[in-house]
N, CA, C and O of each residue as an XYZ file, in Angstrom:
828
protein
N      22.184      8.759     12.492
C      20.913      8.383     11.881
C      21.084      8.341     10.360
O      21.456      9.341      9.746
N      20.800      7.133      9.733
C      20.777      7.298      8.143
C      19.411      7.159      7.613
O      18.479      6.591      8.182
N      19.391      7.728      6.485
C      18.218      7.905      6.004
C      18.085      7.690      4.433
O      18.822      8.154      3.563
N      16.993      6.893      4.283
C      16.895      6.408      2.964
C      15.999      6.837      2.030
O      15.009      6.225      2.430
N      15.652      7.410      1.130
C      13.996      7.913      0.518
C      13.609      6.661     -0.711
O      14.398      6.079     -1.455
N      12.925      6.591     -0.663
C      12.307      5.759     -1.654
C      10.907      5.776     -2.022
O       9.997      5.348     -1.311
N      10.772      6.336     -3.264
C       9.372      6.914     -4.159
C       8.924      5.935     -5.289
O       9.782      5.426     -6.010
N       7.418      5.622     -5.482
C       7.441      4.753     -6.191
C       5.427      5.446     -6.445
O       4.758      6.167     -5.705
N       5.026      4.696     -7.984
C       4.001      5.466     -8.073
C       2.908      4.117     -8.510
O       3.299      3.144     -9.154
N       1.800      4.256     -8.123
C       0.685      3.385     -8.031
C      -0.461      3.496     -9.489
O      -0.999      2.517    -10.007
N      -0.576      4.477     -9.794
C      -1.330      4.724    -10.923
C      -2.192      3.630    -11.455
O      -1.926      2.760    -12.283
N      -3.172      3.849    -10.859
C      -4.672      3.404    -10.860
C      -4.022      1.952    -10.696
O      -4.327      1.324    -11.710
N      -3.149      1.048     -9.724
C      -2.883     -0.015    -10.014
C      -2.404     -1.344    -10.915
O      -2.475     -2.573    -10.905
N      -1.718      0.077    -11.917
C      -0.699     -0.579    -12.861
C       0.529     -0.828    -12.427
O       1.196      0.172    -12.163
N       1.276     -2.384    -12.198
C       2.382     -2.241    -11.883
C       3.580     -1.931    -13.499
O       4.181     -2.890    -13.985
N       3.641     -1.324    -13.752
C       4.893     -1.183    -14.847
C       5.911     -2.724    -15.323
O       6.834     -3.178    -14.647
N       5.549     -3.123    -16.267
C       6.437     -4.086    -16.955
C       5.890     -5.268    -16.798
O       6.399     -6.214    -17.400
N       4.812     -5.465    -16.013
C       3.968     -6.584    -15.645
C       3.161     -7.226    -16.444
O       2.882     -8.424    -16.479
N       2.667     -6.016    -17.328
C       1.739     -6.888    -18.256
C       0.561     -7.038    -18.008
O      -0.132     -7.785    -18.699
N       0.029     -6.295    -16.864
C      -1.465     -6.818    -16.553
C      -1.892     -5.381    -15.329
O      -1.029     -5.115    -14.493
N      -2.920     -4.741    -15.327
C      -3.176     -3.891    -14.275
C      -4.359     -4.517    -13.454
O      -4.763     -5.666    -13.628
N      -4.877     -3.611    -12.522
C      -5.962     -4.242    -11.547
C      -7.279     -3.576    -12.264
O      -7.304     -2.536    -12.922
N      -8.160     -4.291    -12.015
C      -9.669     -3.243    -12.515
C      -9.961     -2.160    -11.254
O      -9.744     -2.414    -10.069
N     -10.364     -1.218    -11.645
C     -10.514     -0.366    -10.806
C     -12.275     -0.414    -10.351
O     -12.876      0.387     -9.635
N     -12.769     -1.558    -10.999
C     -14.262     -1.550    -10.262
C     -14.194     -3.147     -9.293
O     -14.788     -3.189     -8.215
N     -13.471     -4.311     -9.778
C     -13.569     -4.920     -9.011
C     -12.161     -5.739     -8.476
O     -12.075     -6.873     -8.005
N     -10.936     -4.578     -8.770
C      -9.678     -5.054     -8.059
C      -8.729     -6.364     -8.691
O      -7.523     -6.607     -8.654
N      -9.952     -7.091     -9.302
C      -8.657     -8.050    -10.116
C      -8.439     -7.843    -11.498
O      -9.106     -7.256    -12.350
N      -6.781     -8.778    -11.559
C      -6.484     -8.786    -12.338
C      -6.744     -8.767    -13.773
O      -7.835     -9.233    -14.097
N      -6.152     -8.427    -14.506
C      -6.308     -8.244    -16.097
C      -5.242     -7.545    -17.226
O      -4.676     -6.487    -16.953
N      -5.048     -8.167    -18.382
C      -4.291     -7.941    -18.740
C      -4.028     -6.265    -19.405
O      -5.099     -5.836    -19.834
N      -3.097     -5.450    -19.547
C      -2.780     -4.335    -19.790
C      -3.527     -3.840    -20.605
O      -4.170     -2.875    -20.192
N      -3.756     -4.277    -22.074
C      -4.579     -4.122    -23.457
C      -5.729     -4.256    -23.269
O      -6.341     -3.882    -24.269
N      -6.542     -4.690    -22.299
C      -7.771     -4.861    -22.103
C      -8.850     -4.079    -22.351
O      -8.797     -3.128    -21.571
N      -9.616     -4.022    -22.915
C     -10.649     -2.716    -23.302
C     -11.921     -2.990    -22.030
O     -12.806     -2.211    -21.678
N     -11.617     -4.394    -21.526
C     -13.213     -4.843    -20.817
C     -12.313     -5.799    -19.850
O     -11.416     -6.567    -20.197
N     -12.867     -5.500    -18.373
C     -12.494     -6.415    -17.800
C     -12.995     -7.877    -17.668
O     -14.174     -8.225    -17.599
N     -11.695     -8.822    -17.641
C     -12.080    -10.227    -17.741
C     -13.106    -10.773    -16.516
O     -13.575    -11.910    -16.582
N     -13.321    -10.145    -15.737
C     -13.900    -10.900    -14.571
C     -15.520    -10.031    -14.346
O     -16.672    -10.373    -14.080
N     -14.923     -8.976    -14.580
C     -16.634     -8.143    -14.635
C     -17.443     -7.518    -15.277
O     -18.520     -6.935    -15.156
N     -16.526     -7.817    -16.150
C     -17.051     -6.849    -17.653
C     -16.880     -5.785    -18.027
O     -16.907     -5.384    -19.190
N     -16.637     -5.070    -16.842
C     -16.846     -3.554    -17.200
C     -15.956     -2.518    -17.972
O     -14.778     -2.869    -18.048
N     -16.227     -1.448    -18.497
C     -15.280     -0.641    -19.925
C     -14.277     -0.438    -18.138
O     -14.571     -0.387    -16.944
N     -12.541     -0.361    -19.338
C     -11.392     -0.292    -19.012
C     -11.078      1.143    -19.455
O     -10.224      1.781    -18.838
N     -11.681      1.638    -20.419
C     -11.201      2.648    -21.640
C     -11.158      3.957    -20.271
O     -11.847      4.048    -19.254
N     -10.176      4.731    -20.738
C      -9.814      5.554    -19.987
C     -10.209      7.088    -20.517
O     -10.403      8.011    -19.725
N     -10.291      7.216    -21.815
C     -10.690      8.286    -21.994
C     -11.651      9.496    -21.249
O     -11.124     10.608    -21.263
N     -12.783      9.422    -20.705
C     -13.385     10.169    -19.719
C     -12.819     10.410    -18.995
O     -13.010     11.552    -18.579
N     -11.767      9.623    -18.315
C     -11.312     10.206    -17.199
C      -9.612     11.124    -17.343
O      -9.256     12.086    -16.661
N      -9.042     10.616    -18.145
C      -8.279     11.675    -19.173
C      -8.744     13.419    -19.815
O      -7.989     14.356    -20.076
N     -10.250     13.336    -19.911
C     -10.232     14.687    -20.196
C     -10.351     15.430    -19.071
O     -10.005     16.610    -19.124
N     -10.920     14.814    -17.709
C     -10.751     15.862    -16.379
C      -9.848     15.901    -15.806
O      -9.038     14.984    -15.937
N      -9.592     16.951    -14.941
C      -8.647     17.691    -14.548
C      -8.506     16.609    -13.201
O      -9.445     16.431    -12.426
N      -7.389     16.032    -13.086
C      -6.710     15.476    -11.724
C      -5.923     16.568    -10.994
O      -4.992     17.321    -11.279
N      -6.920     16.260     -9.620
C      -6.392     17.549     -8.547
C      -5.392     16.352     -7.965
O      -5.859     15.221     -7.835
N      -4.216     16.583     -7.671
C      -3.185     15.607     -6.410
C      -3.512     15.936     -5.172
O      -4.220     16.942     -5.223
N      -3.364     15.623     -4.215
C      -3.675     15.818     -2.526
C      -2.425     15.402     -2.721
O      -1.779     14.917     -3.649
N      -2.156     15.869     -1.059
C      -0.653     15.693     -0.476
C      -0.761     15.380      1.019
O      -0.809     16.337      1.791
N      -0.812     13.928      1.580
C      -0.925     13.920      2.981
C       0.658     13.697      3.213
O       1.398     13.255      2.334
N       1.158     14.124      4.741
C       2.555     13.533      4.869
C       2.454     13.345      6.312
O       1.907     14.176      7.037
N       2.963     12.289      6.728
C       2.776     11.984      8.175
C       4.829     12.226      8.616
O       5.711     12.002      7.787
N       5.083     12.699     10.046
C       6.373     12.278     10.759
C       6.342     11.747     11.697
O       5.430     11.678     12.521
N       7.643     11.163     11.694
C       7.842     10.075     13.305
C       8.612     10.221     14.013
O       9.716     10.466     13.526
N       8.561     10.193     14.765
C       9.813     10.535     15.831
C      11.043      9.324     16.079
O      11.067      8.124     15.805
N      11.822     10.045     16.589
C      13.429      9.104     16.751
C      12.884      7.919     17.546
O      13.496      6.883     17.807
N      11.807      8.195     17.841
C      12.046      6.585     19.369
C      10.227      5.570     18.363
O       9.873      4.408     18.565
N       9.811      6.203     17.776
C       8.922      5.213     17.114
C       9.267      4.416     16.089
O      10.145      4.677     15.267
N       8.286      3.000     16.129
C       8.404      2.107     15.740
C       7.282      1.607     14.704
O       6.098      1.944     14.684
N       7.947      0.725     13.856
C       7.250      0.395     12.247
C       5.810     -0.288     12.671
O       4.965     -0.278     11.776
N       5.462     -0.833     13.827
C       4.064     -1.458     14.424
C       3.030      0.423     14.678
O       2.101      0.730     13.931
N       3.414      1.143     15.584
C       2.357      2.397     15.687
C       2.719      2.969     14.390
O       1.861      3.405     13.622
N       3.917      2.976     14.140
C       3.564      3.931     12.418
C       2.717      4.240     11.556
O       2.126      5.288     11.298
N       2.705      2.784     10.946
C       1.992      1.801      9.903
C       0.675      1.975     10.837
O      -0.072      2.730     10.214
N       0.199      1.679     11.807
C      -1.037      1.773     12.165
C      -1.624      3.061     12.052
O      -2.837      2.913     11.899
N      -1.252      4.445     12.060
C      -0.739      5.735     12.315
C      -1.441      5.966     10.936
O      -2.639      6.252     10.950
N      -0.839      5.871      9.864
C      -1.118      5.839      8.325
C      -2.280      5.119      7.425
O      -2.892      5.640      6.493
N      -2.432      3.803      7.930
C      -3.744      3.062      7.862
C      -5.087      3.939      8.629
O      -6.045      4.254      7.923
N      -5.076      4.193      9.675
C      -6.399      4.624      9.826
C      -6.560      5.840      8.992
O      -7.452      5.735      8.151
N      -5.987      6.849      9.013
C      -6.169      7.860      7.906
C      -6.538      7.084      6.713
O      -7.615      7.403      6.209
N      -5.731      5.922      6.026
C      -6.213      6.091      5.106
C      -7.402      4.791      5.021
O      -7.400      4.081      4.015
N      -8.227      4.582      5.940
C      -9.245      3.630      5.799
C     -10.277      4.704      6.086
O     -11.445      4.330      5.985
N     -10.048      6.068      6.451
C     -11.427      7.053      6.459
C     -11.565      7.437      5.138
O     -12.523      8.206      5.053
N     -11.036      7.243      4.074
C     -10.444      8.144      2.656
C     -11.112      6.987      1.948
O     -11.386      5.791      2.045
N     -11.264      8.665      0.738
C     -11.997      7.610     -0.379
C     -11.166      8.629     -1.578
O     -11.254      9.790     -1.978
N     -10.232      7.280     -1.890
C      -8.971      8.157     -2.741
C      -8.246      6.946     -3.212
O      -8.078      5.914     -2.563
N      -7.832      7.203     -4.437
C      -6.813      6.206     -4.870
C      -4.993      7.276     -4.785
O      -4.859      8.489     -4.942
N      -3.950      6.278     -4.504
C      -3.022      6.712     -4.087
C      -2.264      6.871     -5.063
O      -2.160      5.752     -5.566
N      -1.472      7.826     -5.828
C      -0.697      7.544     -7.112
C       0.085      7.727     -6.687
O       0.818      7.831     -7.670
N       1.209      8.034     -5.173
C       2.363      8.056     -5.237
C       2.717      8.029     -3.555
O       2.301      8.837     -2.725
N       3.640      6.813     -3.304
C       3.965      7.301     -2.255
C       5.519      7.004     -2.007
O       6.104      6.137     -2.656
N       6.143      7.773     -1.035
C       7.430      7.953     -0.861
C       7.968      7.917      0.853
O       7.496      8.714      1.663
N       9.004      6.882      1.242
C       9.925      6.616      2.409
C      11.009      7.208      2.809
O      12.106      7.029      2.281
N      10.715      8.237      4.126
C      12.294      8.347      4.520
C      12.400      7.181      5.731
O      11.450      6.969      6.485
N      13.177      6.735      5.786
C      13.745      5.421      6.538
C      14.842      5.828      7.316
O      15.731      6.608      6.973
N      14.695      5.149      8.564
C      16.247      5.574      9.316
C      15.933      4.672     10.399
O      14.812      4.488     10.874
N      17.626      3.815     10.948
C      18.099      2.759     11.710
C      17.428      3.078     13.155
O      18.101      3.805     13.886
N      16.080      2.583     13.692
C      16.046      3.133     14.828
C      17.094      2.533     15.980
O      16.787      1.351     16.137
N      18.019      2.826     16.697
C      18.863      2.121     17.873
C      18.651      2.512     18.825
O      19.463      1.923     19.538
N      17.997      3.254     19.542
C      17.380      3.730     20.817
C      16.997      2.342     22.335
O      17.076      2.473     23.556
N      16.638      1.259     21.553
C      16.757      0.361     22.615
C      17.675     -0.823     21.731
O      17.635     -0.924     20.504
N      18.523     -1.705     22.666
C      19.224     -2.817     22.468
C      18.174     -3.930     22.260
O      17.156     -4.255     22.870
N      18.883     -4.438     21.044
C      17.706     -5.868     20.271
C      17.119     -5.614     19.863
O      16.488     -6.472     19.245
N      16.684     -4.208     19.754
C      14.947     -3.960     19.166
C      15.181     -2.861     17.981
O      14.447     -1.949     17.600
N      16.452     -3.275     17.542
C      16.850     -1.847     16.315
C      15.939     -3.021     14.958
O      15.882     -4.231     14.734
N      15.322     -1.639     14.302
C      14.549     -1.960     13.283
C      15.003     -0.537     12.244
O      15.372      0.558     12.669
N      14.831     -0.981     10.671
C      14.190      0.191     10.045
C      13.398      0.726      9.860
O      12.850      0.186      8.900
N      12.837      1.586     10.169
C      11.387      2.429     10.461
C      10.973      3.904     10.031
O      11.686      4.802     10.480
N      10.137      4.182      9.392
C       9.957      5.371      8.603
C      10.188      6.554      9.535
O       9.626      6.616     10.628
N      11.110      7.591      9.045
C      10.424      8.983      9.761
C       9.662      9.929      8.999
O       9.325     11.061      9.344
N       9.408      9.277      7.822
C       8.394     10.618      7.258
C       7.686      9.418      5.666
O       8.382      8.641      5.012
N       6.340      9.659      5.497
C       5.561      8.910      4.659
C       5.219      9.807      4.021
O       4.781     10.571      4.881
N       5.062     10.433      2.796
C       4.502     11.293      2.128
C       3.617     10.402      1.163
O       4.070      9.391      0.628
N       2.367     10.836      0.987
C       0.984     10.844      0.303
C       0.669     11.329     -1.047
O       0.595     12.558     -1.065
N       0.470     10.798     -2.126
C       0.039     11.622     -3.226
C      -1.291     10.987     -3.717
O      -1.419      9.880     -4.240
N      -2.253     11.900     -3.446
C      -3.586     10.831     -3.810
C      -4.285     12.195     -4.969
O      -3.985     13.284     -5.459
N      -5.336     11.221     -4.928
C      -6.688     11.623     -5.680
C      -8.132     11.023     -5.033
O      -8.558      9.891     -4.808
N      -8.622     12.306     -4.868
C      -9.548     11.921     -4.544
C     -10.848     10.926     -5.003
O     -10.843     10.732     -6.219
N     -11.807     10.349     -4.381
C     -12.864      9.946     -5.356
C     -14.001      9.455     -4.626
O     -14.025      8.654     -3.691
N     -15.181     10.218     -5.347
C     -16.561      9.883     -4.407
C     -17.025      8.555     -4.299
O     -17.308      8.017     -5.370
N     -17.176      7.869     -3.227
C     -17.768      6.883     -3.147
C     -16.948      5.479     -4.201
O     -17.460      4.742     -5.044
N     -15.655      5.550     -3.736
C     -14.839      4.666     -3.874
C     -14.903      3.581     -3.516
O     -15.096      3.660     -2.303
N     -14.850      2.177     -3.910
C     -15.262      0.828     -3.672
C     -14.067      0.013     -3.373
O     -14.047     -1.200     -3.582
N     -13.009      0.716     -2.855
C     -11.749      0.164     -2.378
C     -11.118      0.679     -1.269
O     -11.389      1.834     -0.942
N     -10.089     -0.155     -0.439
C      -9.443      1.385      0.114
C      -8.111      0.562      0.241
O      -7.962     -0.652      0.381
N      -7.169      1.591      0.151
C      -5.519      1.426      0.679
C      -4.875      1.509      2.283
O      -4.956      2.379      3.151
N      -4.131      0.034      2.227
C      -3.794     -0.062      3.053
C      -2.033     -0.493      3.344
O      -1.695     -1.487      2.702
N      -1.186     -0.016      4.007
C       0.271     -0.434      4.427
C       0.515     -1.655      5.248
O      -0.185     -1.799      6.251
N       1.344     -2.484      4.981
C       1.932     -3.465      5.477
C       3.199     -3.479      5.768
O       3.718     -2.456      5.323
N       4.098     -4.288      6.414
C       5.320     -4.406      6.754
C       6.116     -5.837      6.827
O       5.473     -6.791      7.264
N       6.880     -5.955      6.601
C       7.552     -7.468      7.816
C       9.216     -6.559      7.958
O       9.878     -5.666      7.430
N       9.232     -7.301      8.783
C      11.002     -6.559      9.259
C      12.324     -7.897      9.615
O      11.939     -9.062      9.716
N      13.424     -7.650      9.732
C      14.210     -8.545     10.263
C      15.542     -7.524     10.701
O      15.641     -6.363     10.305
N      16.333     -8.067     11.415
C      17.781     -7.787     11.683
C      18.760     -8.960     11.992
O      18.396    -10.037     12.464
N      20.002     -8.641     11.681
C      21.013     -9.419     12.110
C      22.288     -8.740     12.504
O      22.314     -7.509     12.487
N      23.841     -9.738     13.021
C      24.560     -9.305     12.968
C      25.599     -9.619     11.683
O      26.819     -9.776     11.728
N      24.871     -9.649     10.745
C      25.676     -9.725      9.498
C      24.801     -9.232      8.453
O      23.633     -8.845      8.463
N      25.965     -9.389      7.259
C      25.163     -8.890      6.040
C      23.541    -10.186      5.685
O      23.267    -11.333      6.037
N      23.033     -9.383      5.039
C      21.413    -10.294      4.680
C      20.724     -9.557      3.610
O      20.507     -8.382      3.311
N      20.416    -10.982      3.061
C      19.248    -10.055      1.403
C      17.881     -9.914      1.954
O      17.551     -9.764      3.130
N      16.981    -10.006      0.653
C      15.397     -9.267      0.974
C      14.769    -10.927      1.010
O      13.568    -11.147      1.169
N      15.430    -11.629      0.898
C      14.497    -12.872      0.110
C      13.563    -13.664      1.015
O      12.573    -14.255      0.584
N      14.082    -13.635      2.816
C      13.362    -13.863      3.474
C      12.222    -13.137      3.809
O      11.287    -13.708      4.369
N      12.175    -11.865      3.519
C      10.689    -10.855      3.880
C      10.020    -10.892      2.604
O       8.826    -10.700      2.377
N      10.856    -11.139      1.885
C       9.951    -11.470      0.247
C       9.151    -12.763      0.269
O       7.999    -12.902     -0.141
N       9.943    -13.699      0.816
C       8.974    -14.599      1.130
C       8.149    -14.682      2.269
O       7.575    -15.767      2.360
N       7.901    -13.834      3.209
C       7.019    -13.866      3.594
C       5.730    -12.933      3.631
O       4.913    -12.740      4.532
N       5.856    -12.289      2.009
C       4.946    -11.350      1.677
C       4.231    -12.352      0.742
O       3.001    -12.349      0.768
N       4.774    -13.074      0.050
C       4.283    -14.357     -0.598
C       3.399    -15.348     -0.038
O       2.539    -16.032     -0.594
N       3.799    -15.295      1.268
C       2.728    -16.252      2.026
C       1.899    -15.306      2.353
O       0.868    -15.505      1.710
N       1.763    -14.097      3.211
C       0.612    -13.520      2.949
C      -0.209    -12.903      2.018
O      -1.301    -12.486      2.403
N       0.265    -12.716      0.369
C      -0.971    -12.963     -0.504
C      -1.305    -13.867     -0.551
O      -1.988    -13.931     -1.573
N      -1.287    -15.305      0.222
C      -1.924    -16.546     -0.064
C      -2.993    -16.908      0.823
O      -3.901    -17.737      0.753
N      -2.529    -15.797      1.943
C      -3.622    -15.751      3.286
C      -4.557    -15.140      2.846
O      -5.686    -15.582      3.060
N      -4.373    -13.878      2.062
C      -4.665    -12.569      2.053
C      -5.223    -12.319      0.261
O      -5.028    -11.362     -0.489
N      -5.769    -13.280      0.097
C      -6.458    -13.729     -1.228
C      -7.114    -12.199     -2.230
O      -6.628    -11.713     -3.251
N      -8.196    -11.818     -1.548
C      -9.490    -10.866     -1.441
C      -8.023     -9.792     -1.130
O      -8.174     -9.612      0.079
N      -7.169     -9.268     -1.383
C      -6.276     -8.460     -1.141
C      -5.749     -8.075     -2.359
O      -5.921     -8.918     -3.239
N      -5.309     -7.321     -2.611
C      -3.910     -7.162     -4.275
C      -2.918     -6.164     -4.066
O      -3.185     -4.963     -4.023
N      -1.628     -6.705     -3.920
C      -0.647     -5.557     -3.610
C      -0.359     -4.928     -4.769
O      -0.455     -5.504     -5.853
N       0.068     -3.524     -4.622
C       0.160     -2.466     -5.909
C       1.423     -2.150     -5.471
O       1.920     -1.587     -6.446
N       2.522     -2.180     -4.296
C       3.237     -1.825     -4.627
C       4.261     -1.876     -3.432
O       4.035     -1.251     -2.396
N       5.178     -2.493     -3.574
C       6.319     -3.147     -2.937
C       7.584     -2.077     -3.067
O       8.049     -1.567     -4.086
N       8.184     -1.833     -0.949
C       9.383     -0.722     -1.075
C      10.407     -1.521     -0.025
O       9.966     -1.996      1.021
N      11.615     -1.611     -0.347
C      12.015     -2.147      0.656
C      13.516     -1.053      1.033
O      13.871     -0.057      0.404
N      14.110     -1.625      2.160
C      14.751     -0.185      3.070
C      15.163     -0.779      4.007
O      14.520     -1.503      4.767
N      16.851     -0.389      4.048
C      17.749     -1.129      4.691
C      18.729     -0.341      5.431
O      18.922      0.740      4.874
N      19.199     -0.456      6.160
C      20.474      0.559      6.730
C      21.281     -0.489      7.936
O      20.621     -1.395      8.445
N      22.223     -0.353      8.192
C      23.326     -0.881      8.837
C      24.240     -0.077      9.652
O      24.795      0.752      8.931
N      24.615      0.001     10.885
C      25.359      0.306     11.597
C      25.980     -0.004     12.506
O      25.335     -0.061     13.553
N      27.275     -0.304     12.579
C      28.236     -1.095     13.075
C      28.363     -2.450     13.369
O      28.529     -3.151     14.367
N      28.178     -2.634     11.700
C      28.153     -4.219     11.497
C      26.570     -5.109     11.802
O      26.352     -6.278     11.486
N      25.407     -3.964     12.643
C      24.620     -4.279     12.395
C      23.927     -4.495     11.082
O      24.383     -3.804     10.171
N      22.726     -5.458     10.705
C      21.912     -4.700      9.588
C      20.421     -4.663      9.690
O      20.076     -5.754     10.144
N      19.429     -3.939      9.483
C      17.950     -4.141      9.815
C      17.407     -3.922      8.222
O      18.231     -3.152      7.730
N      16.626     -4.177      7.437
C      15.490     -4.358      6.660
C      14.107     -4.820      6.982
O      13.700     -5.836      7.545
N      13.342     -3.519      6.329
C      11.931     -3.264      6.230
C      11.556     -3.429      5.245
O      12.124     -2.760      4.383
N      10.299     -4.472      4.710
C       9.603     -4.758      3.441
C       8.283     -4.183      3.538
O       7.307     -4.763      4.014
N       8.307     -2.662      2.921
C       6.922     -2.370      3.331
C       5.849     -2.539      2.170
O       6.398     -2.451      1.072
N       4.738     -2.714      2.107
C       3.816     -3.116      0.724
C       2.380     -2.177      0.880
O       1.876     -2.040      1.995
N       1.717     -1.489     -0.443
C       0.633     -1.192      0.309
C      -0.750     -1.935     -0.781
O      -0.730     -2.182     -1.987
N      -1.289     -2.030     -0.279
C      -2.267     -3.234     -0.895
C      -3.856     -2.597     -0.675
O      -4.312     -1.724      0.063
N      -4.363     -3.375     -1.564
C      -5.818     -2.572     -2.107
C      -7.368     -3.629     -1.417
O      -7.461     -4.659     -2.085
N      -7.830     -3.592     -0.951
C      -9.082     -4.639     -0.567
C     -10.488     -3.646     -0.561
O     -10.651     -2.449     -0.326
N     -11.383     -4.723     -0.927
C     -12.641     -3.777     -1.253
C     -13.443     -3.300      0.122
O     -13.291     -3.775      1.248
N     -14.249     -2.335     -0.239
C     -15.058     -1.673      1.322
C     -16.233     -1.480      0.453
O     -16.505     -1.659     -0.734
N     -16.635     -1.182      1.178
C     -18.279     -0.359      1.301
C     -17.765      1.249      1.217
O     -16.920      1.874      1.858
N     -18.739      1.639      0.049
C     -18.166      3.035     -0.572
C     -19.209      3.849      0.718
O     -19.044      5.024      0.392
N     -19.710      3.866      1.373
C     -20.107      4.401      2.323
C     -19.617      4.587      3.593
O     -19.437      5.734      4.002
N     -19.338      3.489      4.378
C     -18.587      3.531      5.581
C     -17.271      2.966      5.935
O     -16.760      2.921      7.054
N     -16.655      2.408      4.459
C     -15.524      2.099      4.607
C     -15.144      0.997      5.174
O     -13.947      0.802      5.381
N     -16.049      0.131      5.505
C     -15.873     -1.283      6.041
C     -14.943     -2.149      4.906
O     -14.658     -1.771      3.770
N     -14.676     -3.039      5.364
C     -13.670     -4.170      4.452
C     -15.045     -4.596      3.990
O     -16.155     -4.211      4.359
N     -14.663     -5.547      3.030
C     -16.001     -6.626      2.664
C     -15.234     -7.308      1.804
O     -14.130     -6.993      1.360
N     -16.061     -8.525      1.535
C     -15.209     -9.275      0.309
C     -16.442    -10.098     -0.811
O     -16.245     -9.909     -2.011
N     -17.159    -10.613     -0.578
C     -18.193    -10.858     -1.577
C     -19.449    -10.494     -1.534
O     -20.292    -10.627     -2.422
N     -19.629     -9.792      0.055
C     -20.891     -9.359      0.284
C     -21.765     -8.656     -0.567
O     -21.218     -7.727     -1.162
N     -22.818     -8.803     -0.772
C     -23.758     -7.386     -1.752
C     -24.602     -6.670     -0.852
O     -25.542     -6.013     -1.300
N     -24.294     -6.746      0.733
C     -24.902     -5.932      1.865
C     -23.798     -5.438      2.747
O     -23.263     -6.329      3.407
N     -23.422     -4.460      2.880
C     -22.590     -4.099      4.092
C     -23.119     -4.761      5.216
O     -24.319     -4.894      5.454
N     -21.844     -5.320      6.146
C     -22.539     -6.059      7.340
C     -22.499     -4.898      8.156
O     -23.082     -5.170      9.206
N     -22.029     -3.587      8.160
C     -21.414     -2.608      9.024
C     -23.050     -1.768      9.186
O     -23.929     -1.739     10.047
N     -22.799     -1.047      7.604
C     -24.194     -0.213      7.595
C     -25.370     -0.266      6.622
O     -26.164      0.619      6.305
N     -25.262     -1.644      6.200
C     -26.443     -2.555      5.615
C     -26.725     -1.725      3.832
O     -27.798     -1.781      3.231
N     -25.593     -1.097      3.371
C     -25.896     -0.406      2.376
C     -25.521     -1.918      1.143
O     -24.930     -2.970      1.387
N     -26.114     -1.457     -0.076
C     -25.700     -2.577     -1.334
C     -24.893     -2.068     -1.626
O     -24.749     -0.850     -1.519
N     -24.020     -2.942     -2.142
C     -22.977     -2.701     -2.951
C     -23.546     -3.373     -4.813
O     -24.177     -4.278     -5.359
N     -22.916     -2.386     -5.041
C     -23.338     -3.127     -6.658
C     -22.206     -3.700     -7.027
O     -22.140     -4.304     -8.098
């Protein structure tokens, strides 16, 4: 069994070197320097939330030798579609599952969680995947491109943060492109929504 870790940190949806973070009231884009967001107006300025004290949470999920990146990922999503938390850090142990013939994938055995909490949050986080194998060597560029086509599906979506995880054994190779991405809810029941100003779920406004 090999095993890979890979840690990477989300912070309020800044990707690092990009040049541009997400608004944290209505998810899009904007550039880094911004004092006001371009799309909604609202203050960017961080100060208030700099002088309180950030508590971290720590969720960590494990998997067993014979599970697979489809119940995993589902496994981790519902937890975190009950949560009202932004995620500042999360981290992959990865390992070659081979337990059945044809069906070897890379697949997490352990997801660790670093959040923050927050009342009545107007977003929620969610994990994605695509996978491939062969019997030869292979780059990322095909699961990269097809993370590309689904932000194009997946509009009303914004990924924060892209891990990818590979292992090989005996001339096999499998890669996992996992992503976890941000879409808006209803700060009440956690429903998805996308332009609504009524929850269709539990009829609350959204402002």
């Amino acid at each position: 069994m090999f095993k890979e870790e890979i840690a990477g940190d989300v912070c309020d949806f800044r990707e690092k070197g990009s040049g541009y973070m997400f608004c944290r009231f209505c998810g899009k884009e904007t550039p880094n320097d911004s004092k006001f967001c371009q799309h909604c107006g609202k203050s960017l300025e961080m100060q208030s939330c700099q002088k309180r004290e950030i508590v971290l949470r720590d969720k960590t999920f494990h998997f067993g030798g014979l599970s697979y990146n489809t119940g995993n990922i589902k496994i981790v999503n519902e937890w975190l579609r009950d949560q009202s938390i932004v995620v500042k850090e999360i981290s992959f142990h990865t390992f070659m599952n081979h337990n059945i013939p044809l069906k070897l994938e890379t697949v997490p055995s352990r997801i660790q969680i670093k959040y923050e909490e927050r009342l009545t949050y107007p977003f929620i986080f969610q994990l994605g995947f695509f996978k491939k194998s062969a019997l030869f060597s292979m780059s990322y560029e095909g699961l990269d491109n097809e993370l590309e086509k689904w932000k194009l599906r997946n509009s009303d979506c914004r990924v924060v943060l892209t891990k990818r995880c590979g292992h090989q054994l005996n001339g096999y190779n499998t890669k996992s492109l996992y992503y976890l991405y941000i879409e808006k809810a209803c700060p009440k029941c956690r429903t998805p929504i996308q332009n609504e100003n009524v929850c269709p779920n539990c009829g609350n406004t959204i402002s």
